[in-house]
C-alpha positions in Angstrom: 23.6 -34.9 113.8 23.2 -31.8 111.1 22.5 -28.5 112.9 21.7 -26.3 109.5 18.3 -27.1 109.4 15.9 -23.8 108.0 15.0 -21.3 110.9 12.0 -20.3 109.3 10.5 -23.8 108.5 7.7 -24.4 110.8 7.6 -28.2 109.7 11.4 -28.3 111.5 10.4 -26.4 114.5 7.8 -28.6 115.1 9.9 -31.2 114.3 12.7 -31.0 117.0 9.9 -29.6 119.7 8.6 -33.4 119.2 12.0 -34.5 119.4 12.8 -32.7 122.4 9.4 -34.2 123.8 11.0 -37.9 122.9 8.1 -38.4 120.3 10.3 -39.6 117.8 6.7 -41.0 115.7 5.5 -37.1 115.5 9.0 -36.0 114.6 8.8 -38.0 111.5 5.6 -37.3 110.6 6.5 -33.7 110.4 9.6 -34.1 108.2 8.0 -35.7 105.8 5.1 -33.5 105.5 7.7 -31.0 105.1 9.5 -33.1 102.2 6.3 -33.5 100.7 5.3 -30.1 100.3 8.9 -29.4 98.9 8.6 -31.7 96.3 5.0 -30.6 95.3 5.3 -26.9 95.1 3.3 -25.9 91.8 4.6 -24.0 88.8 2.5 -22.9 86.2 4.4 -21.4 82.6 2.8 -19.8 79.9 3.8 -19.8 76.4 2.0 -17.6 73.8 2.6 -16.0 70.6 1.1 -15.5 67.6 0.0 -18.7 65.2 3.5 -20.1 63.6 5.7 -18.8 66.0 6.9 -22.1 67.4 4.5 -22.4 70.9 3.8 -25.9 70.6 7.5 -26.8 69.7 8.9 -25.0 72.7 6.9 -26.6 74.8 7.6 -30.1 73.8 11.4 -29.0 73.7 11.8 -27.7 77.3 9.6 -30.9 78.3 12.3 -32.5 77.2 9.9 -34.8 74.7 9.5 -35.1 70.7 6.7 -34.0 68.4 5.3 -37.7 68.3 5.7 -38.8 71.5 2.8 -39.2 73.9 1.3 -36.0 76.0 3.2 -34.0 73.3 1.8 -30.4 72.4 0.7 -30.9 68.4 3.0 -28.5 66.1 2.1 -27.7 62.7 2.0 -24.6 59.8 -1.5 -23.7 61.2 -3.3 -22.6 64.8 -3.2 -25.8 66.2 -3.7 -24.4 69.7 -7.1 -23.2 69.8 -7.5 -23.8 73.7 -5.8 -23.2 76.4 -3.5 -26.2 77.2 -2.0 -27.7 80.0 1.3 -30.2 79.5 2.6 -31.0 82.5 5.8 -32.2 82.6 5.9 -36.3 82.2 8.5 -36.6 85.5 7.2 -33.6 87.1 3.9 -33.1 87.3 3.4 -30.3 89.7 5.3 -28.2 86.9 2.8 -27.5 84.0 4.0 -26.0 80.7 0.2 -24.1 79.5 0.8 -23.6 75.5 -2.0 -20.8 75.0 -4.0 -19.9 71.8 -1.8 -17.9 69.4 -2.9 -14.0 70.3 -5.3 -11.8 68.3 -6.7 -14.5 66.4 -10.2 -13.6 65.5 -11.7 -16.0 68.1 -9.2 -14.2 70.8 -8.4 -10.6 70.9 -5.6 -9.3 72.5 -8.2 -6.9 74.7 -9.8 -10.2 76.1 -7.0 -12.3 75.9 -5.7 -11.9 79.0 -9.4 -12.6 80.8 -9.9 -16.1 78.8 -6.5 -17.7 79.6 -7.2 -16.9 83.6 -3.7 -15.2 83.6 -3.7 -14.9 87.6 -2.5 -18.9 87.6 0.6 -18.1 85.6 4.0 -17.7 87.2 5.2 -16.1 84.4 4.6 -16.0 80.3 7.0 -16.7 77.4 6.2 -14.7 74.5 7.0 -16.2 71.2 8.2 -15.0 67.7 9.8 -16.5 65.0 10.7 -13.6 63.1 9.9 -9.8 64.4 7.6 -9.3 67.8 4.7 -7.3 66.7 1.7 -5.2 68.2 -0.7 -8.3 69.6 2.8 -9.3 71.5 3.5 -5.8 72.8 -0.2 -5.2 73.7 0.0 -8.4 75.6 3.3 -7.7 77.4 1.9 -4.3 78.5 -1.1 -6.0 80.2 0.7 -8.4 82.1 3.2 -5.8 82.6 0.4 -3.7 84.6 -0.5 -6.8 86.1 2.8 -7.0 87.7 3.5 -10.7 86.0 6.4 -11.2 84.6 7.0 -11.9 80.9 10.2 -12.9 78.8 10.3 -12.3 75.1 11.7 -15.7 73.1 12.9 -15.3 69.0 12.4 -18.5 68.2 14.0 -20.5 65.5 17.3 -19.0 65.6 19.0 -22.0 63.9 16.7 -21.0 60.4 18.0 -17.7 60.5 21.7 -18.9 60.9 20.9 -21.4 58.1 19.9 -18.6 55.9 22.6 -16.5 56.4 25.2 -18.8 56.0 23.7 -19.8 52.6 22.8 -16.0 51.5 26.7 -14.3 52.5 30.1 -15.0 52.1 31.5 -13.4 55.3 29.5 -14.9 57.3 30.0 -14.4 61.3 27.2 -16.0 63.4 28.3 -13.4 66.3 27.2 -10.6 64.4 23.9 -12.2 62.9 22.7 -12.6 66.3 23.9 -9.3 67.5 21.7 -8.0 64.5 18.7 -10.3 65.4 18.8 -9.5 69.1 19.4 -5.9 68.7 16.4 -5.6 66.1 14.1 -7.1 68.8 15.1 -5.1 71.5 14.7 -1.8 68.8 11.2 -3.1 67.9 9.9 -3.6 71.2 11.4 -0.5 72.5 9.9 1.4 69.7 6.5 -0.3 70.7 6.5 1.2 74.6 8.8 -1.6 76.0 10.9 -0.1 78.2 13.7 -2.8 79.1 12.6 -6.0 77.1 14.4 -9.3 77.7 15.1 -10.6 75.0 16.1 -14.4 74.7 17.6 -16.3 70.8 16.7 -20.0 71.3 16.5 -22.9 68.8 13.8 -25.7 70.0 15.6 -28.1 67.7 18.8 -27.2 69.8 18.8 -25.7 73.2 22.4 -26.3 74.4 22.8 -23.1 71.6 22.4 -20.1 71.6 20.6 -18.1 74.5 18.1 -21.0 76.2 20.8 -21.1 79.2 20.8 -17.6 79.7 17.0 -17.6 79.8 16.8 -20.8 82.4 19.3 -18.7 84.6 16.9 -15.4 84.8 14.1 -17.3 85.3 16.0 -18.5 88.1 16.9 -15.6 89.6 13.7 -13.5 89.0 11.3 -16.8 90.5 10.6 -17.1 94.5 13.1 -19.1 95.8 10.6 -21.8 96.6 10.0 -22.8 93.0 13.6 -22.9 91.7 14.2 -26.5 92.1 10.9 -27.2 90.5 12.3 -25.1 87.3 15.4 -26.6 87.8 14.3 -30.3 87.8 12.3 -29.9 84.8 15.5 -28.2 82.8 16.8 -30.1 79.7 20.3 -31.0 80.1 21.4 -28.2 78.3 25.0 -27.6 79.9 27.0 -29.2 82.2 26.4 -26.0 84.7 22.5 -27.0 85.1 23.4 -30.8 85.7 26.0 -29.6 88.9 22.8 -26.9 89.8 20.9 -30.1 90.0 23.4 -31.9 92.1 23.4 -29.0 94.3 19.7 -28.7 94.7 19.4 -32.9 96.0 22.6 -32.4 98.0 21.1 -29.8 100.2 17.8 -31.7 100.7 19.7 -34.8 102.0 20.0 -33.8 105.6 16.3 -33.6 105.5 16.4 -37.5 104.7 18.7 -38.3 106.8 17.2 -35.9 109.8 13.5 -38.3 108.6 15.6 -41.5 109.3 17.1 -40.3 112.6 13.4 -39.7 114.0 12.5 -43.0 112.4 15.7 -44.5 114.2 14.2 -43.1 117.8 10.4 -44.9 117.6 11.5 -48.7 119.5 10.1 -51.3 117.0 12.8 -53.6 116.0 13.4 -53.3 112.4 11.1 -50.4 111.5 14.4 -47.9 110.8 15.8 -50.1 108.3 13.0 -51.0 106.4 11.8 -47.4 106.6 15.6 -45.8 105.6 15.6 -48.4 102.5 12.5 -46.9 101.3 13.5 -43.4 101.8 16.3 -44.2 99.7 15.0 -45.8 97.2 12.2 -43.3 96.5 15.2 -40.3 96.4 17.5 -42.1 94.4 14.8 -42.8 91.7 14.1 -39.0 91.9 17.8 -38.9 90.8 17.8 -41.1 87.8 14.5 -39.1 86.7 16.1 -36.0 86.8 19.5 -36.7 85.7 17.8 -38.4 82.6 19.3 -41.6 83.3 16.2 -43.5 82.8 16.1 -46.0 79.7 13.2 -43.6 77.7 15.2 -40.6 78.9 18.7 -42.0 76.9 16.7 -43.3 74.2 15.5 -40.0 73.2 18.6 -38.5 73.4 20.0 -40.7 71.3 16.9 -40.3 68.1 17.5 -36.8 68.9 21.1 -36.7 68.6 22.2 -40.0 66.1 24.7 -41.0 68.9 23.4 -45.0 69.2 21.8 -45.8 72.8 24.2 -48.7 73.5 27.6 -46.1 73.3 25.5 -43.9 75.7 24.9 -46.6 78.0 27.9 -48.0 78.0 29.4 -44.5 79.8 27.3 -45.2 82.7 29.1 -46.3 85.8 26.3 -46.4 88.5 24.8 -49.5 89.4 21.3 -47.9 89.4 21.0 -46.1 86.7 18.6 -47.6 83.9 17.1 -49.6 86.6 13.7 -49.6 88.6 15.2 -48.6 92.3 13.5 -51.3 94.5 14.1 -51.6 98.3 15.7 -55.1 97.2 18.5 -53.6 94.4 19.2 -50.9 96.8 19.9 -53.6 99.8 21.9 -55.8 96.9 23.7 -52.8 96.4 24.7 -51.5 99.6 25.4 -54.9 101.0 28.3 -54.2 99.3 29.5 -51.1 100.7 31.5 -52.3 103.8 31.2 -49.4 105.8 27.8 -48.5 105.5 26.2 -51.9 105.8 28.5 -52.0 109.0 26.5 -48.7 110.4 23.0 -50.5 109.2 23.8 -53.1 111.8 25.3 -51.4 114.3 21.9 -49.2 114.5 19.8 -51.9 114.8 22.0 -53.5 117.5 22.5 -50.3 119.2 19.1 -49.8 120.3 19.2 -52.4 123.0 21.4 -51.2 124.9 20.0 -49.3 128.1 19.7 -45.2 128.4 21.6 -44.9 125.7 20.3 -46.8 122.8 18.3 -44.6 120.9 20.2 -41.9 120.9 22.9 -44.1 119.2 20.6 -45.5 116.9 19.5 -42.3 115.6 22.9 -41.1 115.2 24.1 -43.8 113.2 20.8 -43.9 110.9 21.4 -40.3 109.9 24.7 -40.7 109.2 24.2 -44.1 106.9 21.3 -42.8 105.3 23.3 -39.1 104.6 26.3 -41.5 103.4 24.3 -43.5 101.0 22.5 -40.9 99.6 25.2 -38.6 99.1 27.6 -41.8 97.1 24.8 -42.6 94.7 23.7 -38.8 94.0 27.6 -38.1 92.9 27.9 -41.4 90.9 24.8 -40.4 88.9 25.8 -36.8 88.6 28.8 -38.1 87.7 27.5 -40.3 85.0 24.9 -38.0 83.8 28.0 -35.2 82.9 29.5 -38.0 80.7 26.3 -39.0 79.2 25.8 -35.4 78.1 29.9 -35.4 77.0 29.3 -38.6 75.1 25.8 -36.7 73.4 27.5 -33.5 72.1 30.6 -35.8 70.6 
């Protein structure tokens, strides 16, 4: 059975003390406690700006949802945002995207600002301009700043000003038009008491351009570790790079799974392991399809969004559960037909009647069937996610 379990967890400490004890019932409970709280650690992002900068847009964007969809933040010419919001994100909700009211407006100045959106529940803030950032944005990057939050400056609407060039010059070089934008930022903010600004050029419309992945992988880097996968989960499938990140991320939570099903294995009620491990699985592997965007909602925004038709986006799709509801009953359909593994299914239930030794067998075998499923259906959805996104960009 896997030995790399955390150090530092408690949840696994206590975990193997109860196995250690032989109470294999207390074992489980404690792993999936510890699963639980994994997958329910909050993050709260705040985007502000001033009215017309392209808030609400962002926010639906990096939701990965359009302007007239349900739960969507409402965009428009005007102040639309005249509260603070919350938009959680429609897969995961302990991630909430908070689209604040545009800064010194009349009804908010930028000296209270800070006091009416409750800025002590933010992980970090986006600040948003579609042109030049100007004093309300630098006043409110100095108070978080002394508040030792941390703030990212976006230039929103980067695909207008590429638009505009192209139209306005002939030698046109999109390479220097963003070196221009970027380093007129940097220069303004500087100018304004900012020592370092980071400075990010995204398109809403179009994330894959421009400078959206280089913002994703700072906010990364610069978050606790604990609440990288739930940034990473909520990520757009922006580049092939954050679709492998996400691989990554499930592949090392398997042997947690698989460690759940081995304590499961080692409680003696006939039965209870495999109709525990097949709901294990099918909860995880309907995490995947959610995340990886393979989901029938998820491919059919993707295809208004980019005028490649639904059906030639589908029809890349290799997996037998992607687009489907993962029910305990697909997922036995479906791995009664992988030889081997239904082979270590049975063995594990016939292995724990046999004296002294039983249990121990069991448990070993139910780790390594559920690790083994797991592991085949989270690289044939990566796998068919990657060629989804191929198929999307044409």
């Amino acid at each position: 059975m896997d030995d790399s379990f955390d150090s530092h967890s408690e949840e696994i400490k206590e975990c193997k003390e109860a196995l250690m004890n032989n109470d294999h019932a207390a074992a489980a409970a404690k792993i999936q406690e510890y699963l639980e709280n994994e997958d329910n650690v909050p993050l709260n992002i705040a985007i502000t700006g001033e009215c017309g900068s392209g808030k609400s847009t962002f926010v639906n964007a990096i939701r990965g949802i359009d302007h007239d969809d349900d739960g969507a933040a409402p965009t428009g010419c005007v102040e639309t945002t005249m509260e603070v919001t919350a938009y959680p994100h429609p897969k995961y909700p302990n991630v909430t995207f908070w689209d604040l009211p545009g800064i010194g407006t009349t009804r908010f100045p930028a000296d209270q600002y800070l006091k009416h959106v409750e800025f002590e529940k933010f992980d970090f803030f986006i600040i948003i301009s579609s042109d030049r950032f100007r004093e309300n944005d630098v006043k409110l990057a100095q108070k978080i700043q002394k508040m030792k939050k941390k703030f990212y400056f976006v230039r929103s609407k980067i695909d207008h000003n590429i638009q505009d060039e192209k139209r306005s010059k002939k030698n046109f070089n999109a390479e220097t038009t963003l070196k221009r934008i970027r380093d007129d930022c940097i220069q303004g903010l500087q100018q304004r008491g900012i020592k370092a600004p980071q400075v990010f050029l995204v398109s809403s419309q179009k994330l894959h351009l421009y400078e959206f992945s280089l913002l994703h992988e700072t906010l990364e880097r610069e978050l606790p570790a604990h609440k990288r996968d739930a940034l990473l989960f909520t990520t757009p499938h922006i580049s092939r790079e954050i679709i492998n990140k996400k691989k990554e991320a499930f592949q090392a939570k398997i042997k947690y799974y698989a460690f759940l099903s081995a304590a499961v294995a080692g409680v003696p009620v006939p039965g209870l392991s495999t109709t525990v491990d097949l709901g294990i699985m099918a909860a995880v592997i309907t995490a995947y399809v959610l995340v990886f965007r393979l989901d029938k909602a998820s491919l059919q925004r993707l295809a208004d969004r980019t005028g490649v038709p639904y059906e030639n986006l589908v029809a890349v799709i290799k997996s037998p559960l992607a687009l489907e509801k993962v029910t305990v009953d697909l997922l036995l359909k479906v791995i009664s037909q992988m030889t081997v593994v239904g082979i270590l299914m049975a063995a594990e239930e016939g292995s724990r009647f046999i004296p002294l030794f039983g249990i121990p067998i069991a448990m070993g075998l139910s780790f390594t069937a559920t690790y083994k499923i797991l592991s085949f259906f989270l690289n044939s959805l990566a796998e068919d996610a990657q060629r989804v996104f191929e198929k999307a960009l044409g």
